[in-house]
C-alpha positions as CSV (number, residue, x, y, z in Angstrom):
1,X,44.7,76.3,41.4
2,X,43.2,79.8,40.0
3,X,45.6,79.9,37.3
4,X,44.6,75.8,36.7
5,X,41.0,77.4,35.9
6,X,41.9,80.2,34.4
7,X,43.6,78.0,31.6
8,X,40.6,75.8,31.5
9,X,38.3,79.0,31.1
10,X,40.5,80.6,28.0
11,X,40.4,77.0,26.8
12,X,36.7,76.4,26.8
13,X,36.5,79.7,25.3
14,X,38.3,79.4,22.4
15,X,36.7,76.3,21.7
16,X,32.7,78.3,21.9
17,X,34.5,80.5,20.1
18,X,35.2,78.4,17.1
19,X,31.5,77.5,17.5
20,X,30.0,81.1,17.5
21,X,32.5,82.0,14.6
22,X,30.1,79.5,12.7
23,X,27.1,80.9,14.0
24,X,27.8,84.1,13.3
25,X,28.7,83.4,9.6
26,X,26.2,80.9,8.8
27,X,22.9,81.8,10.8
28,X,22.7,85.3,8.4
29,X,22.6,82.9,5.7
30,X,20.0,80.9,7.4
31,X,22.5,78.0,6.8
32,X,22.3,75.1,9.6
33,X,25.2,75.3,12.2
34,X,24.2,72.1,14.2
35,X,24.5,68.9,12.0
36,X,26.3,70.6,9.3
37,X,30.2,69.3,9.3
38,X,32.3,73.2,9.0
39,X,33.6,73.3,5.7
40,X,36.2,75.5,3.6
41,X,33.8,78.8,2.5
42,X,35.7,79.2,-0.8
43,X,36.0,75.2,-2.1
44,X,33.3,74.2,0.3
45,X,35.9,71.0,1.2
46,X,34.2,69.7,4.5
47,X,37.7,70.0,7.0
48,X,39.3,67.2,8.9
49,X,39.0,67.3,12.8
50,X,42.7,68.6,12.7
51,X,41.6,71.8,10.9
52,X,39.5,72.3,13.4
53,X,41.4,73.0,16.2
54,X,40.5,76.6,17.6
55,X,43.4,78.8,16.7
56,X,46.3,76.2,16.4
57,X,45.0,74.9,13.2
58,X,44.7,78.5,11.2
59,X,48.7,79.2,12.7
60,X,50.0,75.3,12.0
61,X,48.2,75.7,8.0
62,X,49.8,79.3,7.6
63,X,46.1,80.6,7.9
64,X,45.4,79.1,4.2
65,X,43.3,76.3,3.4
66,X,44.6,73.2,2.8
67,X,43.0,71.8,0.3
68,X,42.4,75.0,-1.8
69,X,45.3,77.5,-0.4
70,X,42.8,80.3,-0.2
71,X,43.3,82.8,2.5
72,X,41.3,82.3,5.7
73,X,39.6,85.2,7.0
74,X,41.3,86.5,10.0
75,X,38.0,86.9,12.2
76,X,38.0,82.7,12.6
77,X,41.5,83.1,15.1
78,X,40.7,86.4,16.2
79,X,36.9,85.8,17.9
80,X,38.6,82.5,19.1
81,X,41.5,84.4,20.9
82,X,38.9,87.1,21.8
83,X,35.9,84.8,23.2
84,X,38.7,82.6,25.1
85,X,40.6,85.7,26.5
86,X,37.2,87.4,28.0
87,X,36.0,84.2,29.3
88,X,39.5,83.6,31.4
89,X,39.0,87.5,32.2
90,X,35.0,86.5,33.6
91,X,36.5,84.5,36.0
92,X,39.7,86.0,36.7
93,X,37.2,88.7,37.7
94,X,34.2,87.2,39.4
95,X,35.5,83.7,40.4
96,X,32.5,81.2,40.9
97,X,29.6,83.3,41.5
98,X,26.7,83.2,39.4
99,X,27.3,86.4,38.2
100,X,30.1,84.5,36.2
101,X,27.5,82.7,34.5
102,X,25.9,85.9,32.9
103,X,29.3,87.7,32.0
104,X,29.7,84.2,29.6
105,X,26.3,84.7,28.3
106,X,27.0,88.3,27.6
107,X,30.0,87.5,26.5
108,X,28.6,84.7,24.1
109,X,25.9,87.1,22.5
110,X,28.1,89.6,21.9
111,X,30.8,87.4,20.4
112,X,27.9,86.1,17.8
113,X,26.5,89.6,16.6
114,X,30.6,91.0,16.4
115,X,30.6,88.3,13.9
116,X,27.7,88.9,12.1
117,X,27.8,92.5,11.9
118,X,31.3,92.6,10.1
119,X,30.9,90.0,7.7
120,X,26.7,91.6,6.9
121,X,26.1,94.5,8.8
122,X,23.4,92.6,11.0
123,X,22.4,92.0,14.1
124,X,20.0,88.9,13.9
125,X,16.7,89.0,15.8
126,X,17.1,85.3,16.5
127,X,20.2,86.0,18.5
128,X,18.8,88.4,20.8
129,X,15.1,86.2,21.7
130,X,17.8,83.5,22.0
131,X,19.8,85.0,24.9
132,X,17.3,87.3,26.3
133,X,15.4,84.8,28.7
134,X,18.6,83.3,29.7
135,X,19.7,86.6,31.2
136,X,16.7,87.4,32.6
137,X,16.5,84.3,34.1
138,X,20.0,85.1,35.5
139,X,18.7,88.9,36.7
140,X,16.3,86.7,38.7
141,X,19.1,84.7,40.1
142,X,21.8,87.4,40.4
143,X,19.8,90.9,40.9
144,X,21.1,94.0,40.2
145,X,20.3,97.1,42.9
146,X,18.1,98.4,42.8
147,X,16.5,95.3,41.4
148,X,14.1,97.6,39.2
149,X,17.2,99.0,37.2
150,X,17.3,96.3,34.4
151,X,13.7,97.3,33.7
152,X,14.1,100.3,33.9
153,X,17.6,100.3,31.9
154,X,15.8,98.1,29.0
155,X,13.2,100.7,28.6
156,X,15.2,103.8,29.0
157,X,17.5,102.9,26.5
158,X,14.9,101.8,23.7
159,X,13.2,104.7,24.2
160,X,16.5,106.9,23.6
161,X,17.3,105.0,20.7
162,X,13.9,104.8,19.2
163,X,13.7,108.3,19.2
164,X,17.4,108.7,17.9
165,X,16.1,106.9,14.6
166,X,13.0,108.6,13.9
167,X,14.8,112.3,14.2
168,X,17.6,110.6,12.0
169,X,15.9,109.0,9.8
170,X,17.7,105.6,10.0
171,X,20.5,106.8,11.1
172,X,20.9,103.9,13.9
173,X,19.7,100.5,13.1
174,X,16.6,99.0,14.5
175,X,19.4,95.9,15.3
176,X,21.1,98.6,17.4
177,X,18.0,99.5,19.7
178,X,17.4,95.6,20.1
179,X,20.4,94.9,21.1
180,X,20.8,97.8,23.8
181,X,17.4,96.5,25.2
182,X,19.3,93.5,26.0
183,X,21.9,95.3,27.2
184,X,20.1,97.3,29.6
185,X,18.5,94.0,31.6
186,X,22.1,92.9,32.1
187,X,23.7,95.8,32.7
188,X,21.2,98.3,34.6
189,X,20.0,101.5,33.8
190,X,23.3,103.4,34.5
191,X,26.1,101.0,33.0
192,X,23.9,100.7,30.1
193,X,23.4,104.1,29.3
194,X,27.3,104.5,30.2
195,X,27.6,102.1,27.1
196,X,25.8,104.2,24.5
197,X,27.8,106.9,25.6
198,X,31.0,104.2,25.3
199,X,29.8,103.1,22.2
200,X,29.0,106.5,20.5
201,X,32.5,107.9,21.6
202,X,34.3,104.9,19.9
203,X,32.4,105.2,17.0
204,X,33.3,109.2,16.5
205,X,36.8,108.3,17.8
206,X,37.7,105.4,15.4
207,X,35.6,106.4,12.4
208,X,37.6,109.9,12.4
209,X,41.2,107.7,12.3
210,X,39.7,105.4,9.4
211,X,38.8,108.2,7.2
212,X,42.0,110.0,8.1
213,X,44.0,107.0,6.8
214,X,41.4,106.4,3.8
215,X,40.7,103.1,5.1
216,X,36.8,104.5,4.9
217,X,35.7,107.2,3.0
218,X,32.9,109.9,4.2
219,X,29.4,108.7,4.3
220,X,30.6,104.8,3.8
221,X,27.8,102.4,5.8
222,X,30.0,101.2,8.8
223,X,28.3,98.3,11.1
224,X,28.1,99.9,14.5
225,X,27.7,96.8,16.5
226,X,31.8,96.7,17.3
227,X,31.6,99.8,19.2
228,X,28.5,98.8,21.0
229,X,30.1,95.0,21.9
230,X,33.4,96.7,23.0
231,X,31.8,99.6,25.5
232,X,29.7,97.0,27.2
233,X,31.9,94.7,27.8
234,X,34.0,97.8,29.3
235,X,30.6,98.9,30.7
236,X,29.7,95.3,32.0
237,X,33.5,94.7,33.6
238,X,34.4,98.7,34.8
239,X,31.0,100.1,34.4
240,X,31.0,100.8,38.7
241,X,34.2,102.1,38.9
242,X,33.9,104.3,35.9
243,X,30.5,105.9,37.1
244,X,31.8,106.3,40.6
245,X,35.1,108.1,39.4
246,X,33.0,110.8,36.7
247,X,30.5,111.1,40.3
248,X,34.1,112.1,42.5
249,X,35.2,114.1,40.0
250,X,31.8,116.6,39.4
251,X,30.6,116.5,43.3
């Protein structure tokens, strides 16, 4: 039966993910994503319900468009995959509690401003005043402990961040302190300043490999929001155990 629901999770996600692929890519553009029929970005060809089945459809038309044969981008299977993957692993992990309900929310945000932040380097305002009350309202429901620690977390973090970007000049994104201020109500003071760290180290870590292999040269704007959606999800999902192992190992 858990592997039943598990299916049915990775299903339903792959199917949001399709939705926030659009949201992601359209919403920037402050094109409409709700009446609007998804159509072919390079001939604008409105598709057929059979090119729009999450991830079969991009493998079954050789990830080209059928009416124009113009590559589609890879990101449209890959946030589908990704989205359906961490929503099978929410409740893989939690089961039905309502703390399943905020990993999906987390998981929904972050799935929108990975989208948005490598196709335009931004991480929309709208998003975040979109999910914030829903995850506050699920802090209410599902507290962390101590129960101040979102708070706390929220404002901690901005702080950091805000002061990061003044010293530096710009050299974080205002998107970037938003977006941790989110962070920190969901994930408590600890896991979310566990994330910066997370996010920081995979940032230094990657960005050295791509300008080893002159996929990105010195100096070269990068969006930053990958890093931070990747370390809080590992933050969000390992965030205890991690903190508790680092604790073992200085004590």
């Amino acid at each position: 039966m858990e592997v039943l629901f598990i299916l049915l999770f990775f299903l339903f996600g792959i199917t949001f993910g399709s939705f926030y692929n659009v949201v992601g890519l359209r919403s920037p553009k402050n094109e409409t994503f709700v009446n609007d029929r998804s159509y072919c970005p390079s001939c604008k060809h409105q598709l057929s319900w059979y090119e729009l089945i999450p991830v079969f459809s991009f493998f079954i038309q050789g990830g080209k468009c059928g009416h124009c044969k113009s590559k589609i981008s890879n990101i449209y299977p890959t946030i589908e995959l990704l989205t359906g993957f961490l929503f099978a692993f929410s409740f893989w992990k939690i089961g039905f509690e309502w703390e399943v309900i905020t990993a999906l929310l987390l998981i929904s945000m972050l799935m929108i401003i990975l989208v948005s932040d490598i196709k335009y380097m931004v991480i929309q305002n709208k998003v975040l005043v979109f999910f914030l009350p829903l995850l506050i309202i699920m802090r209410v429901v599902q507290p962390l402990e101590p129960w101040w620690s979102p708070i706390v977390g929220a404002i901690v973090i901005a702080v950091i961040l805000a002061i990061i970007i003044l010293v530096s000049r710009g050299g974080m994104g205002a998107g970037d302190m938003k977006l941790f201020a989110v962070l920190g109500i969901v994930l408590g003071v600890e896991k979310v300043l566990l994330a910066f760290f997370l996010s920081c180290l995979l940032g230094a870590v990657i960005g050295m490999l791509l300008m080893l292999f002159n996929i990105i040269k010195r100096r070269q704007p990068v969006p930053f929001g990958p890093y931070i959606v990747f370390a809080a999800l590992i933050a969000y999902f390992y965030g205890d155990s991690m903190i508790d192992w680092y604790l073992g190992f200085i004590i």
